[in-house]
GUDOFI-294392 format. One record per atom (N, C-alpha, C): x, y, z; residue in three letters. Coordinates in steps of 0.05 Angstrom, whole numbers, plus 5000, padded with zeros to 4 digits. Example, Ala and Ser with C-alpha at 12.3 -4.5 7.8 and 13.67 -1.06 7.14 Angstrom:
2
526448865156Ala/524649105156Ala/526449345156Ala/525749555142Ser/527349795143Ser/525850015157Ser/
! end
This chain:
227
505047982151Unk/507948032155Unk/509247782166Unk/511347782174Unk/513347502184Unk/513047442206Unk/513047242224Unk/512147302243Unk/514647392265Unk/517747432252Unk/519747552264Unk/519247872270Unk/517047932249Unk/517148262241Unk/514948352268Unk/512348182281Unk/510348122296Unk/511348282320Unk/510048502342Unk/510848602355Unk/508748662365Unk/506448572371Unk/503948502384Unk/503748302402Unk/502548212411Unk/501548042428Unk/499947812416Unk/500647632420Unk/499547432404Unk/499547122420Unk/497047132434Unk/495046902457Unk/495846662444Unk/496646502462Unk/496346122455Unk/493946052464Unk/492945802441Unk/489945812450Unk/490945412454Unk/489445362474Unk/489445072475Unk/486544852463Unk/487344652458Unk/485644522433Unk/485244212448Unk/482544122459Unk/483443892470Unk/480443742443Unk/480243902424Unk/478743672405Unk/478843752381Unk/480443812364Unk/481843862341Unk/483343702322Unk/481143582314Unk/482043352289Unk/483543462267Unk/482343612262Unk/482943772231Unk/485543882228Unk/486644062255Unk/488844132266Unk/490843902270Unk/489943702285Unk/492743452285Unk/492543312268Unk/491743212257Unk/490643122229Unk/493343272202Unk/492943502210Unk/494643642192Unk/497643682199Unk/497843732224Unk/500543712232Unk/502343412234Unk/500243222234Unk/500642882225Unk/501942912204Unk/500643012183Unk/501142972147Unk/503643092145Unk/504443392164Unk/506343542164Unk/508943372169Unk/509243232193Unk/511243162209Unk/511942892187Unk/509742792189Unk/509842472154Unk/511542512134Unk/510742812126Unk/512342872101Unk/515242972116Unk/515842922134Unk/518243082136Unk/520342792142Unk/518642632158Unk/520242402154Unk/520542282133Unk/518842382109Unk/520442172082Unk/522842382071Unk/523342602072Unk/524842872068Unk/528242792080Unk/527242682117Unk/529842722125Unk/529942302129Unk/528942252120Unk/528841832122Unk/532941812116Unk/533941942104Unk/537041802106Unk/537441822138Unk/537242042154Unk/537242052182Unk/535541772205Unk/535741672208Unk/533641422218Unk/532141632243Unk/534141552251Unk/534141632282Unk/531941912283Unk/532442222269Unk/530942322270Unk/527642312252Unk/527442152231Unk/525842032217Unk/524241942231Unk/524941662240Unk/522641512267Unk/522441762284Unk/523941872289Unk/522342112322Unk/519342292300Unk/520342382282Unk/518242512265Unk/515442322258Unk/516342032244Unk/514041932236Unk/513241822274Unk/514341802298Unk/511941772318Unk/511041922329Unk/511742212322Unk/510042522328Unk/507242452309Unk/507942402278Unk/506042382261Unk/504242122276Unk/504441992281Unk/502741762287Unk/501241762308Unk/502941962337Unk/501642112363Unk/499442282357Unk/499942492334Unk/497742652332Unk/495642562317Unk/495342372304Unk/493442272291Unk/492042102301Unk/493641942318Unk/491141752332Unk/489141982360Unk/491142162357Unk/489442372382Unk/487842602365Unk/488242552345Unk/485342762325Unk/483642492323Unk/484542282310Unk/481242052312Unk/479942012337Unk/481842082356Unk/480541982381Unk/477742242388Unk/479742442386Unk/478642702405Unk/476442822382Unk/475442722373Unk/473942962344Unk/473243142348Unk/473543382327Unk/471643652335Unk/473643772319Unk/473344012316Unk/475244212305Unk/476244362314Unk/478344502304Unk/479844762327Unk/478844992327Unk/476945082311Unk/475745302302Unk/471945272310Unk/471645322327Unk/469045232339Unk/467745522338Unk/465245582331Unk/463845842327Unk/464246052348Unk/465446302340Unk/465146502356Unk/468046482367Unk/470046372365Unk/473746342362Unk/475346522350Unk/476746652359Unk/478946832337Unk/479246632320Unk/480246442318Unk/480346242292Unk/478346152267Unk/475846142287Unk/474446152269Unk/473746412249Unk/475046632254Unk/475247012245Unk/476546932215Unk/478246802217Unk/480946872204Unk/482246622189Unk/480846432193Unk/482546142183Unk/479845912201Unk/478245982191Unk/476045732201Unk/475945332181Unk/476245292194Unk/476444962187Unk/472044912187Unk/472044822167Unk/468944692160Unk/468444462171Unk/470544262173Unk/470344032177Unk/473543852177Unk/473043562191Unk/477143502193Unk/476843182176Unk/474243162156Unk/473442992142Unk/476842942119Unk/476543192112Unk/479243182088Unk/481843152100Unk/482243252132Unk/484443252142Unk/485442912149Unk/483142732157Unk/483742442160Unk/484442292133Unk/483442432111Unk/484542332085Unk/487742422078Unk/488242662086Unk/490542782074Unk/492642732105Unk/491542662125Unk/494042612147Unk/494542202142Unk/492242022125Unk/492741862125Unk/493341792105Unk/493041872081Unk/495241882060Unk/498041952064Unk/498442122081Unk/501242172085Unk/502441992102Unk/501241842115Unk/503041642138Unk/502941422130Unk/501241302111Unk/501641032083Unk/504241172073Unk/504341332063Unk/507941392045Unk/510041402066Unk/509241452081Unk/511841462115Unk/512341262122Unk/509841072122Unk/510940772147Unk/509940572126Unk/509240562107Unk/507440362095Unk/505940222098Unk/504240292130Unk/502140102150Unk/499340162124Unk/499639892122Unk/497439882096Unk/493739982120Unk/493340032140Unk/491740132161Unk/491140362154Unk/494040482145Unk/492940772134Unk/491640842095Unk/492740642091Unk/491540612062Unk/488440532062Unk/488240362084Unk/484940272088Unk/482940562088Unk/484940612109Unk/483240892111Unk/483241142094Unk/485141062084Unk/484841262061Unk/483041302033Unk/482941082032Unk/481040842007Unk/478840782018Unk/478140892050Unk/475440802051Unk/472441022038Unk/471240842029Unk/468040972010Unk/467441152035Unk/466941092048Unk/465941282068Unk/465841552074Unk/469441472074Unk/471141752082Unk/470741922059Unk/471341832041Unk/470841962008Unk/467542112011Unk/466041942025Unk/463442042018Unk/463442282042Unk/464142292064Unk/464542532087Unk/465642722072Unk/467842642055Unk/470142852047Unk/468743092021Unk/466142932017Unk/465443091993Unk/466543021967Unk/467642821960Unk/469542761937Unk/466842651909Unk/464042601922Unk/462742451900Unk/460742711888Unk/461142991894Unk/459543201893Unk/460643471880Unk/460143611862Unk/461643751854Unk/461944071876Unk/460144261876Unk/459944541888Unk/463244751873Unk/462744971887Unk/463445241884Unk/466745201889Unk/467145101915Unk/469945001917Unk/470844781917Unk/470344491898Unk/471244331890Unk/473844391865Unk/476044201883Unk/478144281856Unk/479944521873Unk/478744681898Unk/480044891912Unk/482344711928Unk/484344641933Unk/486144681947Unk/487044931969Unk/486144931992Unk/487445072014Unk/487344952042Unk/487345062057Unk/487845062091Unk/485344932095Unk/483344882078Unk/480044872092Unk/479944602075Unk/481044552060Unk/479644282041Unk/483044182024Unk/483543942040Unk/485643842028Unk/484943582006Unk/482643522005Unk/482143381978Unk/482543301963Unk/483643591942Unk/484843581918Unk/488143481926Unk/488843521939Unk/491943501954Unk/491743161955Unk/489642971967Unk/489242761977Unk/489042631943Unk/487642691936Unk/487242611909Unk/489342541887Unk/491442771883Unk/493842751869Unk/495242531884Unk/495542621909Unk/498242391920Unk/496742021916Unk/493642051921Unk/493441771913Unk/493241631890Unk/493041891873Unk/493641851841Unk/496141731835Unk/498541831847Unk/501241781849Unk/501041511850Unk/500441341874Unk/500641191892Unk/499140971861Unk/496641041845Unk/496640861833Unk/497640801807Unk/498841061805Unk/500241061770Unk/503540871776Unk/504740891804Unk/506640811801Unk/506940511819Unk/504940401845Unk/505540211853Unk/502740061846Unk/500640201839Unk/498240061833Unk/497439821850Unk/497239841868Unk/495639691891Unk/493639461885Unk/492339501878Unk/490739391869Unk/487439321888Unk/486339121891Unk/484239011907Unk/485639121935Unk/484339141958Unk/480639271954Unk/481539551948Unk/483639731950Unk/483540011948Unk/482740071916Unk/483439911896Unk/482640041869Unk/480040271868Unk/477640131876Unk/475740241876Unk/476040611882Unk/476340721898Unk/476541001906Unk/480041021893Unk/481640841897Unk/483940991882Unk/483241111849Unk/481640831830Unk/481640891810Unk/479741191801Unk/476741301823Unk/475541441828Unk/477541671829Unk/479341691843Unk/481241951847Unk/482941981824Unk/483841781817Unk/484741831788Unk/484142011769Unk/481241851766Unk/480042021746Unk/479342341756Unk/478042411779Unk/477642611790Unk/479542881791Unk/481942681794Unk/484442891792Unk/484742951757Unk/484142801744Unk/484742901709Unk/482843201712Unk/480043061720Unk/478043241717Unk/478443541728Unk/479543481750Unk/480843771767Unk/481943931748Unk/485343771747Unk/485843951727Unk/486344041701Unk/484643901688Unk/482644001662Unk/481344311674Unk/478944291693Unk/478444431705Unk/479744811706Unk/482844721717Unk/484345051710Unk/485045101688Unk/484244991661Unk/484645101641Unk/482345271636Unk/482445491613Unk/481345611607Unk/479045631595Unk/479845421580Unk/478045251564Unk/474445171574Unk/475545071595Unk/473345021613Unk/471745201626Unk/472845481632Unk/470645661641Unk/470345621666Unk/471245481676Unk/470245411712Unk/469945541728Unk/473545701731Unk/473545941744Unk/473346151734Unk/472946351750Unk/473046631735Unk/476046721732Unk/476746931720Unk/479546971711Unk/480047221711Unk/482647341725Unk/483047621727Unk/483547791697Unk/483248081697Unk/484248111657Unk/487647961654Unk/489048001670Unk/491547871665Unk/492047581668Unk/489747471669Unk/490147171669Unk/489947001694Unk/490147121724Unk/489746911744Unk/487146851747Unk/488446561758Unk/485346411756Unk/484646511786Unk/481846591797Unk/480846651815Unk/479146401830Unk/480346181848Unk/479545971852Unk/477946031882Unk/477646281887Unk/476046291910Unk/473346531907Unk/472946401877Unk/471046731870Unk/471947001868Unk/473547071865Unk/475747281875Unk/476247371906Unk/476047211921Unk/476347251952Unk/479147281954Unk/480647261981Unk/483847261980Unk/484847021970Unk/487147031960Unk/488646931936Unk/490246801950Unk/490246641973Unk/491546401989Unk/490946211970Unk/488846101964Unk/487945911945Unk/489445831921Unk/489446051908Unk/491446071883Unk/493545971876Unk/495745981909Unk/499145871904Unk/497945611920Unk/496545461925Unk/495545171944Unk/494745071913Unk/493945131898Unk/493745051876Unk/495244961853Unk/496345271858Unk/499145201835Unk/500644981843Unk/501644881865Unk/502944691884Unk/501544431878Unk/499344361874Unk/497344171863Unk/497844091832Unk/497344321822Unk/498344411784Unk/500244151778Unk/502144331800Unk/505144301783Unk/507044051803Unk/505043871825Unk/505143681829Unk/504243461805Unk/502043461800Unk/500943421781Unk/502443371757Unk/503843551744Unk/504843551722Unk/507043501726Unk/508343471744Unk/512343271752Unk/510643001752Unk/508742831763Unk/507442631763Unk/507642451736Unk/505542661712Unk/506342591692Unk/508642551679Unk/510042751678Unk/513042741664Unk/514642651670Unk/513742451696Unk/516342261710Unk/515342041692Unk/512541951675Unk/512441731667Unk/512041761639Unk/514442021633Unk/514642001604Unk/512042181586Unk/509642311603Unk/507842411586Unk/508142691591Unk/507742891573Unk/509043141566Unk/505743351577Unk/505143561583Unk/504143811592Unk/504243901570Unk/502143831546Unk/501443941522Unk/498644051517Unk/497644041492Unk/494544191495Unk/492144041502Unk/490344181511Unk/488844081534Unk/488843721522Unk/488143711499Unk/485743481489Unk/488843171483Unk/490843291478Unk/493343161487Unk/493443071515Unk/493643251536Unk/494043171558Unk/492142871568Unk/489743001561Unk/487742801568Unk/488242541557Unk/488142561527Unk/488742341524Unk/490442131522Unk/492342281535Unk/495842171555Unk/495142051577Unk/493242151594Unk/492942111624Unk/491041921619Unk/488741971600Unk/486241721609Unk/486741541580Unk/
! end
């Protein structure tokens, strides 16, 4: 329900090692300063919230969701490996501190993040694995300013990764399973949070393309537009 509609009781829990959690509210506050950037004044206050919480998730590590947590019940975090990718991708597009591009582009991080391995929820977009989210936006980053040395390496890797993705939600491919009316079931058929984190991915994805002139046609078109 909303949480206006909420008429229970509902505990503040305090977090003094929660990467994954500031990490994300970093990426949050990032994106809002490129949103409201004609404003300066409130822009800089947003991107040094974003820059406060992120250097205090690298510092403090751990997660907010620690075994045996109401949080962990209901919205458990696995790991805040993807969250340092997707809070430092977002603060390279905010401030342009090429520090956060390092980090973003680093092999490492990619290799923590799971990006060189396929499994069950690769290609899932949600609350637990921002990845695929990290992936598109650095796809962006190389179709249109192309960076070049040293980030190519893992940029050009995400590139391709992201075609592969979404190739992936077509049909064609079989990947996921599929409801009789056609939704794709990207969490095995578990709850369907997954599904609109995705579409949001999709159809990032496909304004991407069509800003550079290539059209959302059939599968073997697309592909051979993008690669």
């Amino acid at each position: 329900m909303r949480p206006e509609d909420i008429d229970y009781t509902r505990p503040v829990y305090e977090c003094h090692s929660c990467s994954d959690l500031a990490s994300k509210m970093a990426a949050s506050l990032a994106t809002a300063s490129i949103v409201f950037k004609d404003s300066k004044t409130y822009s800089d206050k947003l991107v040094h919230g974003a820059k406060t919480l992120f250097q205090y998730g690298r510092l403090q590590r751990g997660r907010y969701s620690p075994g045996g947590t109401d949080p962990a019940i209901f919205y458990n975090s696995t790991g805040y490996w993807d969250e340092f990718l997707w809070g430092g991708s977002w603060l390279y597009f905010a401030t342009g501190n090429s520090s956060y591009l390092q980090l973003a582009t680093a092999p490492a991080l990619a290799k923590h993040v799971g990006a060189f391995w396929g499994g069950p929820d690769y290609g899932v977009f949600s609350w637990d694995n921002k990845l695929t989210g990290s992936q598109v936006l650095l796809s962006r980053l190389r179709l249109f300013l192309s960076p070049g040395y040293p980030y190519e390496e893992i940029l050009s890797t995400f590139h391709n990764q992201t075609g592969n993705i979404m190739c992936s939600y077509l049909p064609f491919f079989k990947s996921f399973n599929r409801t009789k009316g056609g939704l794709i079931q990207l969490n095995h058929g578990h709850v369907l949070r997954e599904e609109k984190m995705a579409s949001s991915a999709n159809s990032l994805c496909r304004a991407e393309l069509e800003s550079r002139g290539l059209k959302w046609r059939s599968m073997r078109t697309f592909v051979d537009d993008m690669f």
